[in-house]
C-alpha positions in Angstrom: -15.6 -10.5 -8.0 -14.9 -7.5 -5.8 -17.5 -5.5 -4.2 -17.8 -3.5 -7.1 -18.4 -3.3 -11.2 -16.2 0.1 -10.6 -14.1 -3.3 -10.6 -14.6 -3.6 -14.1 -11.9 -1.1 -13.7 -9.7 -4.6 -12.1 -11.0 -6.1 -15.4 -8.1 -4.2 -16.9 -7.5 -5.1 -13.2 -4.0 -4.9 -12.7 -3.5 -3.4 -15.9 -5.4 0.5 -15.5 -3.3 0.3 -12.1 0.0 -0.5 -13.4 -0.5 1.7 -16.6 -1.8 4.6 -14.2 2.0 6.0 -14.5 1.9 5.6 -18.4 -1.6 7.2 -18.3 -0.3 10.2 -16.2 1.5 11.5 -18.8 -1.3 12.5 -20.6 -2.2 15.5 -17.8 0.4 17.7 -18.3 1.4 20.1 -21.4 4.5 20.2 -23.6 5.9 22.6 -21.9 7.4 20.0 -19.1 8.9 17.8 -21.8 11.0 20.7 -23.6 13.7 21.1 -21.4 14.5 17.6 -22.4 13.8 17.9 -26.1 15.7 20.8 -26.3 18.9 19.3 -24.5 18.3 16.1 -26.7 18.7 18.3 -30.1 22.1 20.6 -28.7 25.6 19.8 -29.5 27.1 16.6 -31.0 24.9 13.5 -30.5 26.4 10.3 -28.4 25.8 7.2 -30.4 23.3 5.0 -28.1 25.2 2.4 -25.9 24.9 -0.4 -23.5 23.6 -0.2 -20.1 23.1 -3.4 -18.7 22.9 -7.1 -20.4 20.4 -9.2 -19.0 20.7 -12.7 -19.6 20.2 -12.4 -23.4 18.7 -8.8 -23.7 20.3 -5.2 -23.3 19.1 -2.4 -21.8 20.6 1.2 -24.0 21.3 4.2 -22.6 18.4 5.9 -24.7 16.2 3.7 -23.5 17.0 4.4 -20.1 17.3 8.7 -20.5 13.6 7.9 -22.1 12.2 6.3 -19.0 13.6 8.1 -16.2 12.5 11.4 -18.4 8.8 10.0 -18.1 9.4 8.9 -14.1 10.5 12.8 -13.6 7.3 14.0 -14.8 5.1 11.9 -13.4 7.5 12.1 -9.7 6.3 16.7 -10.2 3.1 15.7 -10.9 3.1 13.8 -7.7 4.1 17.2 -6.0 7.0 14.5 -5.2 10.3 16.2 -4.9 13.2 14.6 -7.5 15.7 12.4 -5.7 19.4 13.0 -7.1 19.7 12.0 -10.8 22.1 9.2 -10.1 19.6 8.0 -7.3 16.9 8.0 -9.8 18.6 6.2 -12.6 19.2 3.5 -10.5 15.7 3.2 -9.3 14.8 3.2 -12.8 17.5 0.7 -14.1 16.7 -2.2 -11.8 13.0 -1.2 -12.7 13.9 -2.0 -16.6 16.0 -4.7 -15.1 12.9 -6.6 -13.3 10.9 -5.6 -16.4 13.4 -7.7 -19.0 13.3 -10.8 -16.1 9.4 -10.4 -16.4 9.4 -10.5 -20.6 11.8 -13.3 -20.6 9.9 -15.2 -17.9 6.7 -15.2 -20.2 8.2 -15.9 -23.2 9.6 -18.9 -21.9 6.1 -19.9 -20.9 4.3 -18.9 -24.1 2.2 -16.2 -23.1 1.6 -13.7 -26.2 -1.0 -10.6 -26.0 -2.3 -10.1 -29.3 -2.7 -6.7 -30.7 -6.6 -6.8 -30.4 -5.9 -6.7 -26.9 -3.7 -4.1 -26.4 -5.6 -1.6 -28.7 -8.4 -2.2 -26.5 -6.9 -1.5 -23.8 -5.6 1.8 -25.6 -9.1 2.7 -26.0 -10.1 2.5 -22.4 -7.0 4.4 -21.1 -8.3 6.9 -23.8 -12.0 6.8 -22.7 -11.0 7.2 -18.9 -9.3 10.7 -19.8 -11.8 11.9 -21.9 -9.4 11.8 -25.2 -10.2 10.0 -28.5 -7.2 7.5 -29.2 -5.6 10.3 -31.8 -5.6 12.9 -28.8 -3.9 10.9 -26.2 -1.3 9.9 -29.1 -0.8 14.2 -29.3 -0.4 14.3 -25.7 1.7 11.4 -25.2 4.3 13.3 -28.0 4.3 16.6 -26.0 5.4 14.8 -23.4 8.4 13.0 -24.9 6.5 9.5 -25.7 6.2 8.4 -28.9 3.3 5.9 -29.3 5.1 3.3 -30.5 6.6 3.2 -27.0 3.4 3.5 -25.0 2.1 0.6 -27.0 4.9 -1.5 -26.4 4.6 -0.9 -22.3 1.3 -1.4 -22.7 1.5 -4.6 -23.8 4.2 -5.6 -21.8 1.8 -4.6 -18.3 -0.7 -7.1 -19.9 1.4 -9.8 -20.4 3.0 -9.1 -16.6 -0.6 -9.6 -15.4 -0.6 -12.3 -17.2 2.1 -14.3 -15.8 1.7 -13.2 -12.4 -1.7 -14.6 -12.6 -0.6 -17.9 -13.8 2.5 -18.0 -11.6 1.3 -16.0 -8.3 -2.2 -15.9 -8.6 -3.5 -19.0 -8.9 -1.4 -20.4 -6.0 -2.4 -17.7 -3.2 -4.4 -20.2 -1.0 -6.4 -19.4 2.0 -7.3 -21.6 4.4 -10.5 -21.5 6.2 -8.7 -21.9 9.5 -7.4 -18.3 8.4 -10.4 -16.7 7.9 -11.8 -17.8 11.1 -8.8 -16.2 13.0 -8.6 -13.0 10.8 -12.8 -13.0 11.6 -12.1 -13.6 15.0 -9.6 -10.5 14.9 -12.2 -8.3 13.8 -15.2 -9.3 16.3 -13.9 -6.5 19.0 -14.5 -4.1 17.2 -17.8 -1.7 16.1 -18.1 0.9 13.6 -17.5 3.4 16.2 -13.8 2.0 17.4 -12.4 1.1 14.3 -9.2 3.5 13.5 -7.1 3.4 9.8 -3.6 4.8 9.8 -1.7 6.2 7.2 1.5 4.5 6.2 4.4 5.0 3.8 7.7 2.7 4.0 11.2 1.9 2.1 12.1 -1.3 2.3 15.6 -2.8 1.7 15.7 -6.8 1.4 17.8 -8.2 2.9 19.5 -11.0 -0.1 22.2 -13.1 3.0 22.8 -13.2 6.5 26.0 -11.3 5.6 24.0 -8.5 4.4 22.1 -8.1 7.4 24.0 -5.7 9.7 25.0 -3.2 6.3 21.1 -3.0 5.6 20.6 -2.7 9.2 22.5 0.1 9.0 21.6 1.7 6.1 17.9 1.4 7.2 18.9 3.0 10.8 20.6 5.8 8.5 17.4 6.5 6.4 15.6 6.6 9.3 17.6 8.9 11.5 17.5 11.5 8.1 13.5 11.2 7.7 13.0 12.4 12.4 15.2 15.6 10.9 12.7 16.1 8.7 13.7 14.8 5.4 11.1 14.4 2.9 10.0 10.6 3.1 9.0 10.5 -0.4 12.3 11.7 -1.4 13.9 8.9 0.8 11.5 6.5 -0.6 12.2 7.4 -4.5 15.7 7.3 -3.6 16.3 4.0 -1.5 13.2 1.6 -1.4 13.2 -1.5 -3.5 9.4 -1.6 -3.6 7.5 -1.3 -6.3 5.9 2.1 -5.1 9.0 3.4 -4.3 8.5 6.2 -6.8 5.0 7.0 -5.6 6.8 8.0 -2.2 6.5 4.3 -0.8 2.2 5.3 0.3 0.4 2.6 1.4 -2.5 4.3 1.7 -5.0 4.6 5.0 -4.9 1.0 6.2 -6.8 -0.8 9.8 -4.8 -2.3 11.9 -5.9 -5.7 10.3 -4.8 -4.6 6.8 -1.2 -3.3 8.3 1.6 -6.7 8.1 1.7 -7.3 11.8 5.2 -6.3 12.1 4.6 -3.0 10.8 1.3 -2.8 13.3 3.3 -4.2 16.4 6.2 -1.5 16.4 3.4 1.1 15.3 0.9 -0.3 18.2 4.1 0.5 21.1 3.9 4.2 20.5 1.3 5.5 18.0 1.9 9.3 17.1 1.8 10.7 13.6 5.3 11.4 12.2 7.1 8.9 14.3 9.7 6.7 12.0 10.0 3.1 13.2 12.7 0.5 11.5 11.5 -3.0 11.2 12.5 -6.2 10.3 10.6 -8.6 8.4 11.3 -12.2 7.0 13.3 -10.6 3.5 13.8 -7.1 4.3 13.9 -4.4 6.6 11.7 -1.3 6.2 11.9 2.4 7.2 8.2 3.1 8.4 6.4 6.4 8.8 3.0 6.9 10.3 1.8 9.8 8.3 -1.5 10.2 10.0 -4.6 8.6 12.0 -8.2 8.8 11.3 -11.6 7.3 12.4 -12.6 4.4 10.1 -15.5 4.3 7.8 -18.4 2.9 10.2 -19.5 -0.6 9.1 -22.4 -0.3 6.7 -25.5 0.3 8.3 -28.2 -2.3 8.0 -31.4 -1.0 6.6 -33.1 -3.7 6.7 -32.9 -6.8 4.4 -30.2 -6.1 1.4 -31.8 -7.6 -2.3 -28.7 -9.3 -3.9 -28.8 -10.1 -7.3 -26.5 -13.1 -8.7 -25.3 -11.8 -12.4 -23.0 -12.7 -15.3 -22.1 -10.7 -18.1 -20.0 -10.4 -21.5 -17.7 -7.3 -21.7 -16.4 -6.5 -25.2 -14.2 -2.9 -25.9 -14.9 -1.1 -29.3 -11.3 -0.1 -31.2 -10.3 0.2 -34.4 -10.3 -3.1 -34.8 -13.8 -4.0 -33.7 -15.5 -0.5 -34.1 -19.0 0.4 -32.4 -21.3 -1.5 -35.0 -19.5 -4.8 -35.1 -19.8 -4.8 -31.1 -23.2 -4.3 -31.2 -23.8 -6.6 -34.1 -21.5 -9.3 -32.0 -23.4 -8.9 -28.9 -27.0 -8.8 -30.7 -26.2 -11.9 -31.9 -24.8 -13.5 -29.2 -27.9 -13.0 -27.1 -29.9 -14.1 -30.0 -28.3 -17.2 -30.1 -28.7 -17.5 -26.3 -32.3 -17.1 -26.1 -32.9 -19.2 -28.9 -30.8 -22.1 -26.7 -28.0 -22.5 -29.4 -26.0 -21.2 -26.7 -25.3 -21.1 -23.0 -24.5 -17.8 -21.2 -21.4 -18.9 -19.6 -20.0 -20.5 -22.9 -20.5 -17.3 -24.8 -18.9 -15.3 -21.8 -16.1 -17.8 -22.0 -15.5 -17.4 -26.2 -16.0 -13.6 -26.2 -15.7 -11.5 -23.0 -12.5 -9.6 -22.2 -13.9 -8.9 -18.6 -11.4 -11.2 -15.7 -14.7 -12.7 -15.6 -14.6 -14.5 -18.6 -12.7 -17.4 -17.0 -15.9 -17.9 -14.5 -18.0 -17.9 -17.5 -18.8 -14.1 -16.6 -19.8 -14.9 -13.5 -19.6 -11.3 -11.2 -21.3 -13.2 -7.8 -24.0 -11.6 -6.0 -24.2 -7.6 -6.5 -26.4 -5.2 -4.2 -27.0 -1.7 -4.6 -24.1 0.3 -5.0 -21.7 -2.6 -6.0 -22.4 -1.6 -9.7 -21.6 1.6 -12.2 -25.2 3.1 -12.9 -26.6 1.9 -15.8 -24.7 -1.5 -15.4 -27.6 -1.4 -12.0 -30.3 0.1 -13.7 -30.0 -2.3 -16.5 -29.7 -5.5 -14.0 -32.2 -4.4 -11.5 -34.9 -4.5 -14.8 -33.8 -8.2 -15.4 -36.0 -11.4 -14.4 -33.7 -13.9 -13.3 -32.5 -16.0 -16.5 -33.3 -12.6 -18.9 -30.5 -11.6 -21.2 -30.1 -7.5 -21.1 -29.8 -5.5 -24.5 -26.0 -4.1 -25.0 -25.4 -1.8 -22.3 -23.0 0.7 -22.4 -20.8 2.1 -19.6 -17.4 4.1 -19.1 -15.8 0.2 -19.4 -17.3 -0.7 -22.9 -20.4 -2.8 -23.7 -22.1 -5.4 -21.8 -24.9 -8.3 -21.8 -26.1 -8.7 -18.5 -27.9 -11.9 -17.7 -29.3 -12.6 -13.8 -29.2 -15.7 -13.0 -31.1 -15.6 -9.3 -32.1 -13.1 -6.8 -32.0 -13.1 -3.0 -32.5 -11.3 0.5 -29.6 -11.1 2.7 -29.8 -11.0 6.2 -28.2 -8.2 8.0 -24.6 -9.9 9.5 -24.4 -12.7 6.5 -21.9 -15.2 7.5 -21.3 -15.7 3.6 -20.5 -12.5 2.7 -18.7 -11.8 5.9 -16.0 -15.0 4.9 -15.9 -13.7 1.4 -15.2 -10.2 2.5 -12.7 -11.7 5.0 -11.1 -14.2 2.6 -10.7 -11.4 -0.5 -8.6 -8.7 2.6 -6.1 -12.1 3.1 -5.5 -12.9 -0.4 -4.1 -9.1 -1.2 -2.1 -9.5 1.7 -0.5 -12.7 0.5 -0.4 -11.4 -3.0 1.5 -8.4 -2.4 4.3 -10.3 -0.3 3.7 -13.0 -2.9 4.5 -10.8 -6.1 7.4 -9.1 -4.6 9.2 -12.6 -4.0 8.4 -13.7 -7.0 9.9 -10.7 -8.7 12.8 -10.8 -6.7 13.6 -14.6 -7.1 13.2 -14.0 -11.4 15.8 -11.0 -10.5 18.6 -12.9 -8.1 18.6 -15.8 -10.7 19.0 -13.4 -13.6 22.4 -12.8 -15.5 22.8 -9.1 -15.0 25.8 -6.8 -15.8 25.6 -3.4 -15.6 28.2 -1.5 -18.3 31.0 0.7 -16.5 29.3 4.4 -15.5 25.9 2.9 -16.9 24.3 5.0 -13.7 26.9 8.0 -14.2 
């Protein structure tokens, strides 16, 4: 469990963040979409065609206009200048390429998302920008996206969740030999000296040794364009092959812990915001810019001894399949059951919660002040340890809370230090992780790409 039930925003985890770009199109008006729907509806109409065959699916040419379309508007809502149209079709076409490896990859496997799931997950998008369901469909359509669309990328985020977890996830290991060194890292510094940098980047992998003085070059090329003054999110959008190249390749405000070290050792030689470093890592090279530098949040100050509380709970969504009532009536009973011992906690969490959690039998760890939303805290802090809550309701549906023990942690706890330190290595991993793994279901892949498909 993260440090936080905001995290119950992770419980769509991966998904809320991967569908943020879907969910974006909901801010705008219909004005931005009519250029499109106007050029759509003039003069003769080309029959749809092929774009690219991979393996056994197609990619058409509508479905490709239809994408980059929703890309566009979410790249000017980004106050992130358009690259060249044929720049951005190719972004977007190995983006739908990947996508197709994904789907095929899972379907292999077996993994199906039912349509309970996705309709929950519908709902929460909805909640999160203050829309009923019907409302974001209306906004979704003035932007170009039928629902029927949105549903079916949607589901398609959930089941790529899905199989990363099973096929990335679970085999991130970290060894506590690696947390002692990462700890060991961290112990010269105070909450006075620590300093976060902010970093964006375009990488270029590098696929053979044959490839590696053209990407060299390219990369070289790039980088010479951004010290004139190019805009970097331009350049990103156009040439990175990450997956937040069309978010301007932002990494964010990162410590010098959190940077990969070859990123941090060619940064380190000659820190100055705007400077452009290329650098070559194990797959790839990148193009990296230091966009700015800033003192670091000051470690938490200890007030005194910290009152942790070690909870589990069961998250269930209301939708139009499982409206308000039969939640409540769902969870009412549940903790009946529970308190009359027909039931276990951890069992029900198991059979019924659509929280991460569920596999831990709704197990969230050890939670202290501010780790929760509000009334998920209000409602715990009320609990005696082995007390089942009433349904609770927060922004991320409804819960029963049970507490299963309470504790006072010690300024400094070695515990959660090693937990803290162990959760920063495993992102880390993951991230290098997912893109391999994406990148090995791409290279071994069937692809052809039809004639002018990026003309």
């Amino acid at each position: 469990m993260n440090n936080s039930l905001k995290i119950l925003a992770v419980s769509l985890g991966a998904l809320l963040a991967c569908t943020a770009q879907a969910a974006s199109v909901m801010e705008g008006s219909a004005a931005e979409a009519a250029p499109a729907a106007a050029t759509a509806v003039a003069g003769p109409v080309e029959v749809d065609r092929i774009v690219a065959v991979v393996n056994t699916d197609i990619i058409t040419e509508y479905e490709l206009q239809q994408r980059v379309h929703t890309v566009a508007i979410n790249l000017r809502r980004q106050n992130i200048a358009l690259p060249a149209m044929e720049d951005l079709r190719r972004q977007v076409l190995e983006r739908l390429i990947s996508e197709r490896t994904i789907m095929q990859r899972a379907r292999q496997t077996g993994i199906r998302v039912d349509d309970q799931m996705v309709n929950a997950s519908i709902e929460q998008i909805a909640r999160q920008n203050n829309l009923t369901v019907d409302e974001l469909r209306q906004h979704l359509l003035a932007d170009g996206v039928t629902f029927d669309a949105f549903r079916s990328q949607i589901r398609d985020e959930i089941t790529t969740q899905r199989l990363r977890e099973r096929e990335v996830d679970e085999k991130i290991t970290i060894l506590d030999s690696e947390i002692d060194a990462y700890l060991a890292e961290q112990a010269g510094f105070t909450g006075n000296d620590t300093t976060e940098y902010h970093v964006a980047h375009i990488l270029l992998p590098v696929g053979s040794a044959e490839e590696e003085d053209s990407v060299r070059s390219a990369a070289e090329s790039i980088a010479t364009r951004a010290r004139s003054g190019e805009d970097f999110t331009k350049l990103a959008a156009s040439f990175s092959r990450s997956e937040d190249a069309l978010t301007g390749g932002d990494l964010g405000w990162k410590t010098a812990q959190d940077l990969p070290g070859d990123f941090w050792t060619a940064i380190s030689a000659d820190k100055k915001t705007g400077n452009v470093y290329v650098v070559r890592s194990k797959h790839a090279f990148h193009v990296v810019k230091l966009e700015g530098e800033r003192n670091g949040v000051e470690a938490k100050l200890a007030g005194g001894p910290v009152e942790q509380t070690h909870v589990r709970h069961i998250l269930m969504f209301v939708s139009d399949i499982t409206p308000e009532a039969d939640v409540l009536r769902r969870l009412n009973d549940i903790k009946a059951r529970i308190e009359r011992g027909e039931a276990d906690f951890a069992t029900m969490a198991r059979l019924n919660s659509v929280d991460a959690s569920a596999t831990r039998g709704g197990d969230l760890g050890w939670l202290q002040k501010g780790d929760a939303v509000p009334a998920f805290e209000e409602a715990m802090m009320r609990l005696q340890p082995g007390q089942v809550s009433e349904p609770v309701k927060t922004n991320y549906g409804y819960h029963l809370i049970q507490v299963v023990e309470r504790r006072t942690d010690k300024e400094g706890n070695p515990e959660r230090m090693r937990i803290a330190a162990r959760q920063a290595l495993r992102q880390k991993k993951l991230a290098e992780a997912a893109y391999d793994w994406q990148r090995t279901l791409r290279d071994e892949a069937y692809v052809e790409i039809r004639g002018d498909g990026l003309e």
